[in-house]
N, C-alpha and C positions, 0 to 999 in steps of 0.2 A: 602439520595439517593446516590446509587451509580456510579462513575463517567462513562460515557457511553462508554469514546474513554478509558480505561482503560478494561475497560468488553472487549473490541473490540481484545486490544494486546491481552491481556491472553487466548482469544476462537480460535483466528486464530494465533497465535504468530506472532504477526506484528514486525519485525524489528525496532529499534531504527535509527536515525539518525546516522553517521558514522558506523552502521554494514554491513553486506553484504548478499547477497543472491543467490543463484547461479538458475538459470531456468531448469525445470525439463524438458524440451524439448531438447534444444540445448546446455545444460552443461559450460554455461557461466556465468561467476560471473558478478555482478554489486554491486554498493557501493551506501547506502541509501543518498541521501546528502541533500534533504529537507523532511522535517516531520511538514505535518502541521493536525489540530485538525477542522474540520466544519463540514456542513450539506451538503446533496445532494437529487436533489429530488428522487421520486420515484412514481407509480404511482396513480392517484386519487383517494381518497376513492370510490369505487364502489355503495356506497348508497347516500352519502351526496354531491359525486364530488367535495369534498373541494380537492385543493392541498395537500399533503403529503411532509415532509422533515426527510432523520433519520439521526443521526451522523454518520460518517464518516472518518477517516483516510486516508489523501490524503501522497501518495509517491513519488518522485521523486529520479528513479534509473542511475546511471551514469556508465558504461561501461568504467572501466580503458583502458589508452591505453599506451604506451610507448612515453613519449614526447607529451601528451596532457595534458592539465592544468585540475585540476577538471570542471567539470558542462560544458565544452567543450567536441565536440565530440556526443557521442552518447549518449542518455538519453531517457526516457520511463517516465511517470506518470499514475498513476493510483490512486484510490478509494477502499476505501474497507471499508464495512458494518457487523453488525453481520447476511444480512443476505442473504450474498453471499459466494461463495469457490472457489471465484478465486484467494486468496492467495495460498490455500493449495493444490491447483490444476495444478499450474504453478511455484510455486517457495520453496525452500528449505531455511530455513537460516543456514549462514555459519559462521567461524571464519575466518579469514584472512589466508591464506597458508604464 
């Protein structure tokens, strides 16, 4: 079987830890600085009402700033599933300028 939070990079191209991303909204880079691998729920099966969990891709993005320390400052986390688009809808990945 194939690995789930792996299918997850490759479909949405999820950024790695220390890469960067820039927001397709307001044109601001952020820098990926935690990458973690679990579940999240979602909603109940519709027939059985058992709970539901899928894997997941959890983010934490940090907003360089001039004379702030990493992970200080401004920061965002988010979730991301195979079976959502709000990677690809909100953020670009970048290289470093």
């Amino acid at each position: 079987m194939d690995d789930p939070w792996e299918i997850i990079r490759k479909e949405k191209g999820i950024p790695r830890k220390g890469e960067y991303v820039k927001s397709k909204r307001f044109g601001t880079q952020w820098k990926v600085i935690v990458e973690k691998e679990g579940y999240v729920n979602v909603d109940d099966n519709p027939v059985t009402r058992d709970p539901r969990m899928v894997p997941a891709i959890t983010l934490t993005y940090w907003k360089e700033e001039p004379g702030v320390k990493e992970g200080e400052g401004k920061t965002m986390t988010f979730d991301y599933t195979r079976y959502d688009t709000t990677f690809e809808l909100h953020w670009d990945s970048v290289n470093k300028d």
